[in-house]
Biopython code that builds the backbone (N, CA, C, O; Angstrom):
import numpy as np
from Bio.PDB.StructureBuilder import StructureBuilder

atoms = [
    (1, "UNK", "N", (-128.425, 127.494, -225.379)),
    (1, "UNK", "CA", (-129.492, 128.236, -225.982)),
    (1, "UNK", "C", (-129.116, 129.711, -225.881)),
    (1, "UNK", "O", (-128.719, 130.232, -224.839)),
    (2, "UNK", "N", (-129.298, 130.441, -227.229)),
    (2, "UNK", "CA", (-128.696, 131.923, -226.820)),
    (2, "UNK", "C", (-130.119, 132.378, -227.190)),
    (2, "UNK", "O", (-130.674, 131.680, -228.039)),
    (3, "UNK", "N", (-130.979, 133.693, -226.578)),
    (3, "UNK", "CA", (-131.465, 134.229, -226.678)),
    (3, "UNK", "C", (-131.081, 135.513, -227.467)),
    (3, "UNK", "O", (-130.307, 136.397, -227.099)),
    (4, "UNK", "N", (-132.062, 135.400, -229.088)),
    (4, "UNK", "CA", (-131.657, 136.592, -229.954)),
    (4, "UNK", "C", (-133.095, 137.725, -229.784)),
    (4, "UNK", "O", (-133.177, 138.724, -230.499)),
    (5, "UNK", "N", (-134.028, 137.420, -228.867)),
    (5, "UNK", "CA", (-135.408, 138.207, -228.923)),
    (5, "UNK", "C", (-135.386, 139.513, -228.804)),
    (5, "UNK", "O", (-134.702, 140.201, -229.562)),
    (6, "UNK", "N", (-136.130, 140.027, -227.841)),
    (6, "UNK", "CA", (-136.946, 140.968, -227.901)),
    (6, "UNK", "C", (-135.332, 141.981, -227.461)),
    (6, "UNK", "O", (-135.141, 142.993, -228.135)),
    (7, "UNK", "N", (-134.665, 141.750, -226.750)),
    (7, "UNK", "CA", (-133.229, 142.459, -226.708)),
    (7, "UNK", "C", (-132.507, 142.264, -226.337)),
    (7, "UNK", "O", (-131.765, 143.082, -225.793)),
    (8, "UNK", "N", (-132.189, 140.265, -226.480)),
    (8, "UNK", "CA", (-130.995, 139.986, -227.053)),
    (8, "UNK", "C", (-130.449, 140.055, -227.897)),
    (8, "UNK", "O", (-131.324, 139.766, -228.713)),
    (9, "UNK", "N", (-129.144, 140.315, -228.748)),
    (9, "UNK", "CA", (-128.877, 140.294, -230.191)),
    (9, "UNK", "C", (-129.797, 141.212, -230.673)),
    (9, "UNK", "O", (-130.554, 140.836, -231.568)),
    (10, "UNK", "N", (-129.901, 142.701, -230.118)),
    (10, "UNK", "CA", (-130.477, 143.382, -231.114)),
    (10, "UNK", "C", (-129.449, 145.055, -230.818)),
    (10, "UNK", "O", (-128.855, 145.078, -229.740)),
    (11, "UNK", "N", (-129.336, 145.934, -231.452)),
    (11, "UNK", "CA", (-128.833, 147.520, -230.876)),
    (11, "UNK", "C", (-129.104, 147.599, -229.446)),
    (11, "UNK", "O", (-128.470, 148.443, -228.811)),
    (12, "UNK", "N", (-129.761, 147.018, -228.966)),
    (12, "UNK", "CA", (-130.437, 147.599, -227.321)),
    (12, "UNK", "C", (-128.815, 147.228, -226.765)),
    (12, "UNK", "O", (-128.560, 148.173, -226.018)),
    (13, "UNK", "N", (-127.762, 146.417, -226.779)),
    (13, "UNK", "CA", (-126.550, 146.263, -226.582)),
    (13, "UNK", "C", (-125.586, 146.704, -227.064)),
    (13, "UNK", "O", (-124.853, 145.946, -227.699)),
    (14, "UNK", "N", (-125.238, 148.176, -226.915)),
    (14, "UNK", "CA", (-124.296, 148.440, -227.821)),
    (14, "UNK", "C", (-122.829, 147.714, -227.629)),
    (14, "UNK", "O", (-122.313, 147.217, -226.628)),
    (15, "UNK", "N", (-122.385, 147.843, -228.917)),
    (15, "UNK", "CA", (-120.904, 147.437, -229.099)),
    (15, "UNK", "C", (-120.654, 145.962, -229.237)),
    (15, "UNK", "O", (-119.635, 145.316, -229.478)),
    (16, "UNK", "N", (-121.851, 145.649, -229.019)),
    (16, "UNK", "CA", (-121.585, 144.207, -229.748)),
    (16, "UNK", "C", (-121.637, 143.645, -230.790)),
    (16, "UNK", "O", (-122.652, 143.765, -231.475)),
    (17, "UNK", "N", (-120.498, 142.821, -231.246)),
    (17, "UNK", "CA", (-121.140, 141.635, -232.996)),
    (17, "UNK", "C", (-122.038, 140.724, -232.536)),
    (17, "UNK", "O", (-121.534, 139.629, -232.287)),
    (18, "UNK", "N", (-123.344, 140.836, -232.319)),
    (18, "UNK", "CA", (-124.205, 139.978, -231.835)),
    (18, "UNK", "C", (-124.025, 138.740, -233.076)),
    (18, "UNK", "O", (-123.932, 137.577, -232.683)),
    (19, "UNK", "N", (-123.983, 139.003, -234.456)),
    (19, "UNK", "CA", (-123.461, 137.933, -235.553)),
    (19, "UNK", "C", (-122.455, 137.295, -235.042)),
    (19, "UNK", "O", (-122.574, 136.137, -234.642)),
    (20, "UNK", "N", (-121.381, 137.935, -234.989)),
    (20, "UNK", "CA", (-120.232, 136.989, -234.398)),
    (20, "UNK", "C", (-119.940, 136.566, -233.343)),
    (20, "UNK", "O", (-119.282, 135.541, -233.165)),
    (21, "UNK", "N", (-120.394, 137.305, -232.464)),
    (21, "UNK", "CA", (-120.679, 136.406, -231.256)),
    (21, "UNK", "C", (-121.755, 135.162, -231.530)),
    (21, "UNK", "O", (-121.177, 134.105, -231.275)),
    (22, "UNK", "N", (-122.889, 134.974, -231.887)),
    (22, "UNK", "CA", (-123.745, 133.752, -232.556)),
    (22, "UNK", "C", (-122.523, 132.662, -233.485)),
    (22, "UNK", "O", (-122.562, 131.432, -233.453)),
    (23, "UNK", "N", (-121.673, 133.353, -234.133)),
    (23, "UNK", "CA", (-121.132, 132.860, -235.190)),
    (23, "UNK", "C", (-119.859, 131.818, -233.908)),
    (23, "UNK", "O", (-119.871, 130.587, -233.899)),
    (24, "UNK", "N", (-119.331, 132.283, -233.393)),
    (24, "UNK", "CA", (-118.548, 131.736, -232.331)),
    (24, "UNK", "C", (-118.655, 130.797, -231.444)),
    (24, "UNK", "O", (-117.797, 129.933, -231.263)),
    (25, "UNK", "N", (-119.784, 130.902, -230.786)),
    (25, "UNK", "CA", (-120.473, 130.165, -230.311)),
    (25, "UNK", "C", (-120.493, 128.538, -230.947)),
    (25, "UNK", "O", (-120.259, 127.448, -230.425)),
    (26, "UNK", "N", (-120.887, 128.951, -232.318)),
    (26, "UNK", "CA", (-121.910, 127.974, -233.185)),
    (26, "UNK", "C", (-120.640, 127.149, -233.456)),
    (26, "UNK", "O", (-120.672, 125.920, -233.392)),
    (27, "UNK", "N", (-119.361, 127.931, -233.804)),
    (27, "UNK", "CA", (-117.988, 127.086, -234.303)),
    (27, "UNK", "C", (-117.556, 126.243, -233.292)),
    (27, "UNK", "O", (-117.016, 125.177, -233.591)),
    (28, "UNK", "N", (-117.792, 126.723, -231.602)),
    (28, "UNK", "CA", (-117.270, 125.998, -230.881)),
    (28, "UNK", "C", (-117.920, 125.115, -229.744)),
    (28, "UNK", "O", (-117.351, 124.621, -228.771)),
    (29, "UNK", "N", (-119.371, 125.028, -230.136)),
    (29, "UNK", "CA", (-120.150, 124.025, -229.445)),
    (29, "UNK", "C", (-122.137, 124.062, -230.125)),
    (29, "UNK", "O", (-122.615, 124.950, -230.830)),
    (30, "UNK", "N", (-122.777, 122.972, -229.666)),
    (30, "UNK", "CA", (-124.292, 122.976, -230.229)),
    (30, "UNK", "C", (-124.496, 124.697, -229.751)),
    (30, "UNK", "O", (-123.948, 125.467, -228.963)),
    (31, "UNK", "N", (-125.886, 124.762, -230.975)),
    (31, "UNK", "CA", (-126.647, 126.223, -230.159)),
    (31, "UNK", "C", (-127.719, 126.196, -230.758)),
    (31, "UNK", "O", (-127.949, 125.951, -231.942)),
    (32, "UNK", "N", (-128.534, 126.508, -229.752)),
    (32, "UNK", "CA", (-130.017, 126.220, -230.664)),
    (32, "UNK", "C", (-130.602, 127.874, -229.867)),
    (32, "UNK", "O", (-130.620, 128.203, -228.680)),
    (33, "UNK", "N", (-131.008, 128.603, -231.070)),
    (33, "UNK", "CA", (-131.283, 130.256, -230.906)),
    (33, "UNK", "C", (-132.680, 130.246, -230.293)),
    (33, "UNK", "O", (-133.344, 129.407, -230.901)),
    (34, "UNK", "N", (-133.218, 130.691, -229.574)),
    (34, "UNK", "CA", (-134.126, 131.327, -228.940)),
    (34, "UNK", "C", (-135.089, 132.671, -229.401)),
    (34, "UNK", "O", (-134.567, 133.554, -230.082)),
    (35, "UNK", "N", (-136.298, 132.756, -229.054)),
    (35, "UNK", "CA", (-136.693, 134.298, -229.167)),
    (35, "UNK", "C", (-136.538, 134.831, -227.887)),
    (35, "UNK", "O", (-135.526, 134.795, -227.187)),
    (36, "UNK", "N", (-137.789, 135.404, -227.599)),
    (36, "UNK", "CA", (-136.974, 136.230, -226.021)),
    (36, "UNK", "C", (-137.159, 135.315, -225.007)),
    (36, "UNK", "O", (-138.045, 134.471, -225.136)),
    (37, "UNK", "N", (-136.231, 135.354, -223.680)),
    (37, "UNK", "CA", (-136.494, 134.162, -222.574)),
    (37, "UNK", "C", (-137.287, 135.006, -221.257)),
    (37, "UNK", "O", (-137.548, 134.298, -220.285)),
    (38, "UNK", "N", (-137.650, 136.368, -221.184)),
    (38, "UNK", "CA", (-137.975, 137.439, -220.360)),
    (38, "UNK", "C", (-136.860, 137.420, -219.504)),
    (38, "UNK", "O", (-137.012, 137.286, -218.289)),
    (39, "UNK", "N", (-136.184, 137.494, -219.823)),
    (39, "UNK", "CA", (-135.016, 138.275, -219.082)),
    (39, "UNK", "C", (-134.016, 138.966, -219.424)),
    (39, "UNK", "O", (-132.813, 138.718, -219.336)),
    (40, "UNK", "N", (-134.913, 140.416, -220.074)),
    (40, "UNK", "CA", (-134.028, 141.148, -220.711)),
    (40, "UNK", "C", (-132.874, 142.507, -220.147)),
    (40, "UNK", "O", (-131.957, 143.067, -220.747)),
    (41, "UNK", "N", (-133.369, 142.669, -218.886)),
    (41, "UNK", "CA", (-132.452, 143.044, -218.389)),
    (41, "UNK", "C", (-130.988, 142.702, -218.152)),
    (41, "UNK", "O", (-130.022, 143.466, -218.153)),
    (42, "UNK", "N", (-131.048, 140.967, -217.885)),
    (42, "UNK", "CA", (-130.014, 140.648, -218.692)),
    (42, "UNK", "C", (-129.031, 140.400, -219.619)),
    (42, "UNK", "O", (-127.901, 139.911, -219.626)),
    (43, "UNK", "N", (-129.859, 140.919, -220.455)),
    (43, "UNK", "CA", (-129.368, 140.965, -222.334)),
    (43, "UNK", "C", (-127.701, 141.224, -222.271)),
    (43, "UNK", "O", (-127.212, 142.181, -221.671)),
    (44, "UNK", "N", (-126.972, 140.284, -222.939)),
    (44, "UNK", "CA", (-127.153, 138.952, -223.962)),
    (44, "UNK", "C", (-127.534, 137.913, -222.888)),
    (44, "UNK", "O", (-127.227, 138.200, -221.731)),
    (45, "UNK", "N", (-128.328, 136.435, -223.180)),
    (45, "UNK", "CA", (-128.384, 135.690, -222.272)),
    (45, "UNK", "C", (-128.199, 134.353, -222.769)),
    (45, "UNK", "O", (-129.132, 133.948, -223.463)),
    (46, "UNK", "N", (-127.321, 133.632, -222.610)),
    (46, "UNK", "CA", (-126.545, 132.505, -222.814)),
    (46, "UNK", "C", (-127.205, 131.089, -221.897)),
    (46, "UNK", "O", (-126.271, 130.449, -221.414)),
    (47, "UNK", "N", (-128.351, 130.586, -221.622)),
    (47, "UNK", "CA", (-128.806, 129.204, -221.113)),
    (47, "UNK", "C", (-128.018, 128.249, -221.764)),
    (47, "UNK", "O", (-127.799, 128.243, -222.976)),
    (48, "UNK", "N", (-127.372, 127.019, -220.519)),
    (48, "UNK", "CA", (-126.972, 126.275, -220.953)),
    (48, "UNK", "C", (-127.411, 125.153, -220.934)),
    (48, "UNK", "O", (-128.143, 124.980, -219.959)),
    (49, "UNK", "N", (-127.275, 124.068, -221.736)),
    (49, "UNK", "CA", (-128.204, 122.587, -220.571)),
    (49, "UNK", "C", (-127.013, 122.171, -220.615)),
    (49, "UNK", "O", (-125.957, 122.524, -221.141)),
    (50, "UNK", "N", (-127.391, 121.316, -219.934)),
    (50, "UNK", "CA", (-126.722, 119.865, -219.441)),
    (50, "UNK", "C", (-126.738, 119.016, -220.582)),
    (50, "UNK", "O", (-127.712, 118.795, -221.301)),
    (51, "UNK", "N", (-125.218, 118.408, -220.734)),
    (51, "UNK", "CA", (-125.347, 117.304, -221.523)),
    (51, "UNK", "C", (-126.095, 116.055, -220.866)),
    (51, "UNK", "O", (-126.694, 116.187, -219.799)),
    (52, "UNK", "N", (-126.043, 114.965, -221.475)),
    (52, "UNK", "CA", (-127.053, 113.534, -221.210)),
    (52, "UNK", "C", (-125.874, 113.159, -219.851)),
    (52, "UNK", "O", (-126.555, 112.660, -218.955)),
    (53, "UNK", "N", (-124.716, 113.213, -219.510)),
    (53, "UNK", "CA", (-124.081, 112.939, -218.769)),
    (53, "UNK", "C", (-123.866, 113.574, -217.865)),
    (53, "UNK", "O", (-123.175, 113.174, -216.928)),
    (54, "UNK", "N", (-124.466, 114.854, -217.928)),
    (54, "UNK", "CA", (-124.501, 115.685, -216.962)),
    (54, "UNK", "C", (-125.889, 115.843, -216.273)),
    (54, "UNK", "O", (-125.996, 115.941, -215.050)),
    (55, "UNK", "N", (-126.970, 115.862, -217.153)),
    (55, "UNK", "CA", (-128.200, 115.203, -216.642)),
    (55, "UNK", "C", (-128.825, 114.686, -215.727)),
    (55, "UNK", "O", (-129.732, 115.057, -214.983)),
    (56, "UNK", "N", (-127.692, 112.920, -215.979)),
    (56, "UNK", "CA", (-127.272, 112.017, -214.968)),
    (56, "UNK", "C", (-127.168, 112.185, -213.614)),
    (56, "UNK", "O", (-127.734, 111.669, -212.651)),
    (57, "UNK", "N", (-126.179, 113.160, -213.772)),
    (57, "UNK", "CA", (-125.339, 113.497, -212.858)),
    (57, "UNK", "C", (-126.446, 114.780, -211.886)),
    (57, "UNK", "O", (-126.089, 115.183, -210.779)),
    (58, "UNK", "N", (-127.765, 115.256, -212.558)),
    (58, "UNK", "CA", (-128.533, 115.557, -212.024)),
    (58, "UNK", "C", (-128.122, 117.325, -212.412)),
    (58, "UNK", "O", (-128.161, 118.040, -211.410)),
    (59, "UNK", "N", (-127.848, 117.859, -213.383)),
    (59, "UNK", "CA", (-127.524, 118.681, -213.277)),
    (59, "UNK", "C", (-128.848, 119.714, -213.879)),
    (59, "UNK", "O", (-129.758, 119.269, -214.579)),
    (60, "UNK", "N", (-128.720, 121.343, -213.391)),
    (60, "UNK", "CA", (-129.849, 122.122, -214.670)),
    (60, "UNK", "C", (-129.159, 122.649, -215.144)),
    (60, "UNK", "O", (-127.965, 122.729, -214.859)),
    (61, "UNK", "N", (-130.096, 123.480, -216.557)),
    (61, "UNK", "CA", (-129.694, 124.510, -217.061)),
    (61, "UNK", "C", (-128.553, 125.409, -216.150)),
    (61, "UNK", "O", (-128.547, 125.263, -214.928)),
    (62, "UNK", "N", (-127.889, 126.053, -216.603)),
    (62, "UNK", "CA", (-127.415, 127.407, -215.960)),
    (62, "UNK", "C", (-127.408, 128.451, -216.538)),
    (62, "UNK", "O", (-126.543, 128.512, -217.412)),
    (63, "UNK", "N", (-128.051, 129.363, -216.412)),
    (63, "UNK", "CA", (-128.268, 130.499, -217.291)),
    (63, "UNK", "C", (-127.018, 131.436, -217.163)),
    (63, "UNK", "O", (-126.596, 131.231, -216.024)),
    (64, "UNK", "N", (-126.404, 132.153, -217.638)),
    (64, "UNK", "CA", (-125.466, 133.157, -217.860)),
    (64, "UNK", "C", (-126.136, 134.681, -218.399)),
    (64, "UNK", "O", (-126.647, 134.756, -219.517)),
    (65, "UNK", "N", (-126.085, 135.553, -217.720)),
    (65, "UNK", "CA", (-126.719, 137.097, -218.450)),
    (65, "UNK", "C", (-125.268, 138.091, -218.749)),
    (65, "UNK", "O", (-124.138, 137.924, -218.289)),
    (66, "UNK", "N", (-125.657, 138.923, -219.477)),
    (66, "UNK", "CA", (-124.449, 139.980, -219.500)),
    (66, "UNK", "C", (-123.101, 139.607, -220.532)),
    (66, "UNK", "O", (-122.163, 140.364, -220.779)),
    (67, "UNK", "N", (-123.295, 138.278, -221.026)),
    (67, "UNK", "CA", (-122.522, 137.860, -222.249)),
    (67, "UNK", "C", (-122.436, 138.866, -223.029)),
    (67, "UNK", "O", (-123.072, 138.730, -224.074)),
    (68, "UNK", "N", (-121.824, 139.929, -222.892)),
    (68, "UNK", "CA", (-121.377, 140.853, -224.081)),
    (68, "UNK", "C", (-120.382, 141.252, -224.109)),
    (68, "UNK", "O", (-120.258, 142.451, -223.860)),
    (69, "UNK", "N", (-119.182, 140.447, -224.426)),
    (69, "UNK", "CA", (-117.497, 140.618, -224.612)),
    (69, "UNK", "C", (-117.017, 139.125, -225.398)),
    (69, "UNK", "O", (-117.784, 138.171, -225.270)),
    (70, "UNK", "N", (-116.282, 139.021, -225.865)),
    (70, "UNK", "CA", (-115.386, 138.031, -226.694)),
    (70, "UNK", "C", (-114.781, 137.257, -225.669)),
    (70, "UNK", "O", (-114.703, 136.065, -225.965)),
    (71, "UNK", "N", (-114.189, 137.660, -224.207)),
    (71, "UNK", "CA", (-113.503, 137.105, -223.679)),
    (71, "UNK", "C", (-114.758, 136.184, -222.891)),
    (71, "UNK", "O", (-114.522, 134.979, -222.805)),
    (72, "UNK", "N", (-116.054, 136.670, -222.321)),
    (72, "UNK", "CA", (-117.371, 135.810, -221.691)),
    (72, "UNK", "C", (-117.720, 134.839, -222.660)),
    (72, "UNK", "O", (-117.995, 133.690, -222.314)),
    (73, "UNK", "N", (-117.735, 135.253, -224.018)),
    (73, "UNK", "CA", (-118.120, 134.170, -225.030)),
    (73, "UNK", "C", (-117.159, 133.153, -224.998)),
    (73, "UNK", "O", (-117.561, 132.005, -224.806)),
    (74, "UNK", "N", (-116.022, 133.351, -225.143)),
    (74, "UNK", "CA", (-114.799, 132.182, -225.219)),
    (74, "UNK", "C", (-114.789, 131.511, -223.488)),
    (74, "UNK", "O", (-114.524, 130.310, -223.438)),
    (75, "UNK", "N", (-114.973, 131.996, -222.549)),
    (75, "UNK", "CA", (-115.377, 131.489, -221.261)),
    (75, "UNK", "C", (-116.571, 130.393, -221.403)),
    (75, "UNK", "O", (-116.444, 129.205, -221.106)),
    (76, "UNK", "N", (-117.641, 130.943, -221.861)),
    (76, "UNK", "CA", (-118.992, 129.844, -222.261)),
    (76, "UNK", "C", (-118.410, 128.778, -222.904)),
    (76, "UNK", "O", (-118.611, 127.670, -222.406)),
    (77, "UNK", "N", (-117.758, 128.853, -223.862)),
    (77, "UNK", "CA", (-117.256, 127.802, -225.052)),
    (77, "UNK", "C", (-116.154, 127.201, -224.343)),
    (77, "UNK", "O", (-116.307, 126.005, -224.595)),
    (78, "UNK", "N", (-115.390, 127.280, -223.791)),
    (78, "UNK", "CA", (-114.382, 126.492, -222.933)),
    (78, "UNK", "C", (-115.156, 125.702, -221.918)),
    (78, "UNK", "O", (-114.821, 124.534, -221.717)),
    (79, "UNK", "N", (-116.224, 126.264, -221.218)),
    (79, "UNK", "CA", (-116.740, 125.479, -220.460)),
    (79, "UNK", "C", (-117.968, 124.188, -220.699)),
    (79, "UNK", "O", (-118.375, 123.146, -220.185)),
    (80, "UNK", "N", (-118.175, 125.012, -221.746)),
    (80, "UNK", "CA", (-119.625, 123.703, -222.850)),
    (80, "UNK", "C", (-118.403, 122.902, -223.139)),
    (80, "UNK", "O", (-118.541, 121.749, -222.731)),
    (81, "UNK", "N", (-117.091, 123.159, -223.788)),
    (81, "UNK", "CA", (-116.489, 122.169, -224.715)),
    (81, "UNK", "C", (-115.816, 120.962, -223.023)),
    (81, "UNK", "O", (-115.683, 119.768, -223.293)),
    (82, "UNK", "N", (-115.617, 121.220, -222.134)),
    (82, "UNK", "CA", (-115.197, 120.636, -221.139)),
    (82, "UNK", "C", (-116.336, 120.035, -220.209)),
    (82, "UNK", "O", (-116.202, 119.841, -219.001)),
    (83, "UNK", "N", (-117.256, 119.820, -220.808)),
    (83, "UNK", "CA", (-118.422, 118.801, -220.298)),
    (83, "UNK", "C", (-119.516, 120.062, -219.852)),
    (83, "UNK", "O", (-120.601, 119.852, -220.395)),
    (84, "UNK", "N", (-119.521, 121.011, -219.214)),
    (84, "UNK", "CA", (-120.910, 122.204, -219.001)),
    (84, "UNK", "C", (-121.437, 121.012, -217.785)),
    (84, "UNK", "O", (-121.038, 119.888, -217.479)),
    (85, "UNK", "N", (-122.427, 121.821, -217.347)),
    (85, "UNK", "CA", (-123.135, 121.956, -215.988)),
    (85, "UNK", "C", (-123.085, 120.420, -215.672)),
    (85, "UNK", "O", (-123.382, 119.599, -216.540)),
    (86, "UNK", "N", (-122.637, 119.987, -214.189)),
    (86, "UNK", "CA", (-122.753, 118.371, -213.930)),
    (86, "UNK", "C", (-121.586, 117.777, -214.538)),
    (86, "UNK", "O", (-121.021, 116.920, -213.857)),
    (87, "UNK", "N", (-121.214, 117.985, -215.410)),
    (87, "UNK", "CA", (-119.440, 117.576, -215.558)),
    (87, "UNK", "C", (-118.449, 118.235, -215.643)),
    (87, "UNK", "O", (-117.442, 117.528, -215.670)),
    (88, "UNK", "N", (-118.246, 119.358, -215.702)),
    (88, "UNK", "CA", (-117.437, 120.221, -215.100)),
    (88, "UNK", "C", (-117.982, 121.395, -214.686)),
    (88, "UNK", "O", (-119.009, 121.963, -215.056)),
    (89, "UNK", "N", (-116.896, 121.783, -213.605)),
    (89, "UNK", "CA", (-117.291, 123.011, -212.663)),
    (89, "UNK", "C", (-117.298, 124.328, -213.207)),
    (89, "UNK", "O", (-116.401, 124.664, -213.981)),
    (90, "UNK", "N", (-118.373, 125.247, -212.832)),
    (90, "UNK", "CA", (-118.497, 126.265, -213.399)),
    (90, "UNK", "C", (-117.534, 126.850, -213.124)),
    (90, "UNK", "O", (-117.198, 126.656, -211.955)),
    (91, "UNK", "N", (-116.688, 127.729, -213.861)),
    (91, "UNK", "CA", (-115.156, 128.688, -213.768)),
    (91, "UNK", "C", (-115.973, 129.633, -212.771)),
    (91, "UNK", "O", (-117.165, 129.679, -212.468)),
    (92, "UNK", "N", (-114.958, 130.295, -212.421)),
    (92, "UNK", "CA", (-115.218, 131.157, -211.319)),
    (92, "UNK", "C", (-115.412, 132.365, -211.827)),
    (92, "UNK", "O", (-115.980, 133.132, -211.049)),
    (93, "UNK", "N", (-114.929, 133.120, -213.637)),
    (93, "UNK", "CA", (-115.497, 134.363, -213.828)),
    (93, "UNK", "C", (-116.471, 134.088, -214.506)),
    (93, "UNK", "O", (-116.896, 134.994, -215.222)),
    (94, "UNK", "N", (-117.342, 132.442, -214.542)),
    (94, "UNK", "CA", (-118.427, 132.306, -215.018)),
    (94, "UNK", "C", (-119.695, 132.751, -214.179)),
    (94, "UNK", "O", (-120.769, 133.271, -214.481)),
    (95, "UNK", "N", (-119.088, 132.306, -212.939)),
    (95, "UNK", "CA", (-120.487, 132.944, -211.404)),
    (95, "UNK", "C", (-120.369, 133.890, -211.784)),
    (95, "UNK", "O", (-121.542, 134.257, -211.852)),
    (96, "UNK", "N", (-119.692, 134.809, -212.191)),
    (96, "UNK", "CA", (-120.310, 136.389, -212.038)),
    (96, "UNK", "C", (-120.971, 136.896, -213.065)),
    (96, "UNK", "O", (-120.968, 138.124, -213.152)),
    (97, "UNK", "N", (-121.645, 136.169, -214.019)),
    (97, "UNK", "CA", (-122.858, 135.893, -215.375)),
    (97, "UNK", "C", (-123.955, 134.917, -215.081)),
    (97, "UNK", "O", (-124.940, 134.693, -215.785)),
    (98, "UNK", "N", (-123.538, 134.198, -213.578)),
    (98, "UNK", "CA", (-124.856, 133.190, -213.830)),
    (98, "UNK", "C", (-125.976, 134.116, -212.512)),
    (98, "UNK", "O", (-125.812, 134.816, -211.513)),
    (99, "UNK", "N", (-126.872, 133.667, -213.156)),
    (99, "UNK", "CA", (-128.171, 133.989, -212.130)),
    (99, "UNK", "C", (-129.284, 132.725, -212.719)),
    (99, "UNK", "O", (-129.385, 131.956, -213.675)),
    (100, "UNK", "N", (-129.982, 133.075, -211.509)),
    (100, "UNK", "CA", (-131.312, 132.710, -211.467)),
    (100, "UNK", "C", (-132.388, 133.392, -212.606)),
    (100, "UNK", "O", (-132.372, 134.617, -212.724)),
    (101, "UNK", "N", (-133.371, 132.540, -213.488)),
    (101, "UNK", "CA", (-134.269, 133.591, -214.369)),
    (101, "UNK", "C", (-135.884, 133.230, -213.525)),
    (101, "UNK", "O", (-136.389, 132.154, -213.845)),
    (102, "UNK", "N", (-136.510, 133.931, -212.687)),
    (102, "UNK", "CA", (-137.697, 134.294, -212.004)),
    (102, "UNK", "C", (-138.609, 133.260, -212.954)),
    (102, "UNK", "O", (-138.848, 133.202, -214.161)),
    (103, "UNK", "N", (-138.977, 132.509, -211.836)),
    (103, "UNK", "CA", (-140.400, 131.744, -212.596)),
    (103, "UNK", "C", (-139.953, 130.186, -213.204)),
    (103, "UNK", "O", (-140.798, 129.404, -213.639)),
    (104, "UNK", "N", (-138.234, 129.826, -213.149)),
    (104, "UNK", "CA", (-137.696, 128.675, -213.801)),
    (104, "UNK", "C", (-136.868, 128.035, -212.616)),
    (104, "UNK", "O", (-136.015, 128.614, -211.944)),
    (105, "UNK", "N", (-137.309, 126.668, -212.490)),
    (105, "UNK", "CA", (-136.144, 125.794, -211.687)),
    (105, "UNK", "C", (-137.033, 125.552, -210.996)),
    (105, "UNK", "O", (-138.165, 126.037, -210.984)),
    (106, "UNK", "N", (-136.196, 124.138, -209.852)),
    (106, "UNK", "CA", (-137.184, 123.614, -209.296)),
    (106, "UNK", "C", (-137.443, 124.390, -208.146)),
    (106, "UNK", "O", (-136.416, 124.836, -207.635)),
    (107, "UNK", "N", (-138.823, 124.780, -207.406)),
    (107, "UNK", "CA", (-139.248, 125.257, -206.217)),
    (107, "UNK", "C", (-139.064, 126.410, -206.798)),
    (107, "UNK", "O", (-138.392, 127.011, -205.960)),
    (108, "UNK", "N", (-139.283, 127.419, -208.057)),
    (108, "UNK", "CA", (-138.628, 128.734, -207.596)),
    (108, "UNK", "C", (-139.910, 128.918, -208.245)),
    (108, "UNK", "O", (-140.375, 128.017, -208.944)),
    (109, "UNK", "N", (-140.664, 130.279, -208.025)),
    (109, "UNK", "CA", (-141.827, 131.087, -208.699)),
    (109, "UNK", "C", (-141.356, 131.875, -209.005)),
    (109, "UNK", "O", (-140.195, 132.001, -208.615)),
    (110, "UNK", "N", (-141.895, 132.847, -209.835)),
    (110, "UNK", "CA", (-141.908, 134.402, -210.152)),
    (110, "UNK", "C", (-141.996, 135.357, -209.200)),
    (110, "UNK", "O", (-142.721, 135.180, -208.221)),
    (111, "UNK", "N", (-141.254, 136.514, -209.371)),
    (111, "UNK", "CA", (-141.797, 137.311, -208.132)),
    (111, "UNK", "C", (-142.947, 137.714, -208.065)),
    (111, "UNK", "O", (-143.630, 137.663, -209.088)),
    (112, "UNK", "N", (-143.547, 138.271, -206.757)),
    (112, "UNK", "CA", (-144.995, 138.848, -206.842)),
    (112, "UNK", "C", (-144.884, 139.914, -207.385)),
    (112, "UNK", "O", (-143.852, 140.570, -207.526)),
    (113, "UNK", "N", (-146.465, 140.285, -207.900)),
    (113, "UNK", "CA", (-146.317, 141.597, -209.185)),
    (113, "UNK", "C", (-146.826, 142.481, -207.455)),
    (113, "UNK", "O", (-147.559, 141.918, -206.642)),
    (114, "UNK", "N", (-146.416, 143.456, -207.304)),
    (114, "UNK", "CA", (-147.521, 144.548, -206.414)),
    (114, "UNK", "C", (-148.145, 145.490, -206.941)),
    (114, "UNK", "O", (-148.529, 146.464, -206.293)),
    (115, "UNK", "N", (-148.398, 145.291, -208.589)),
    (115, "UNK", "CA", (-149.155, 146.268, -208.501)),
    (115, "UNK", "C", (-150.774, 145.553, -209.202)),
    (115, "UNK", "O", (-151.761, 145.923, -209.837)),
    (116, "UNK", "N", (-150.233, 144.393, -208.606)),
    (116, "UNK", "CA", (-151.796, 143.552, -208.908)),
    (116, "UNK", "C", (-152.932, 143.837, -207.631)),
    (116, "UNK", "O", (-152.724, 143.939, -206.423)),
    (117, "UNK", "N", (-154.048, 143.909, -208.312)),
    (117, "UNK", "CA", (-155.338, 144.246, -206.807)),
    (117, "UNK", "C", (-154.953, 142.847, -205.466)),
    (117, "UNK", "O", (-155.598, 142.802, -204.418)),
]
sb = StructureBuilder()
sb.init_structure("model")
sb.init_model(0)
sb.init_chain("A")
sb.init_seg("    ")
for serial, (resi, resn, name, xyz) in enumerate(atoms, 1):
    if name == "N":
        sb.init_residue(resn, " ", resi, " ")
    sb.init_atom(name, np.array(xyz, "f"), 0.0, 1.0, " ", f" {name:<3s}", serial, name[0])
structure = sb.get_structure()
């Protein structure tokens, strides 16, 4: 799932072909586009699922933030095309794009707001 919303895939990233990066993606595995996922500080943000065999295998999403280079995009696509989360292991310059998104996964909440009464 790529997030094109509120400032993914928009100028708020400079220097990117947010088209061709979408376009790349799309040539080298499923993608189903998104509006915003609130996590735009991360912008670009690349969620992946699990295939049905990876599933199985008990796997989640893994989100990726900061996708904005040709060489992170072709990293994503090597790793979707080689089974993705639960069948193969996340590459190692993939950890340094994945995080946690606040409020998603199991046991995790949102952070507290403090400037609520």
């Amino acid at each position: 799932m790529v997030c094109r919303g509120c400032c993914c895939g928009t100028p708020k990233v400079t220097g990117v072909d947010h088209a061709a990066q979408t376009a790349r993606l799309r040539a080298g595995v499923p993608v189903r586009i998104s509006a915003c996922l609130d996590v735009c500080d991360q912008a670009n943000v690349v969620a992946v699922q699990p295939s049905a065999a990876g599933r199985a295998a008990g796997a989640r999403p893994v989100w990726l933030g900061l996708v904005n280079d040709a060489e992170a995009t072709e990293d994503v696509v090597g790793w979707v095309r080689a089974g993705g989360p639960g069948v193969a292991p996340l590459p190692d310059i993939l950890e340094l794009y994945a995080f946690d998104p606040p409020g998603r996964g199991v046991g995790k909440r949102p952070p507290a707001r403090l400037d609520r009464p």
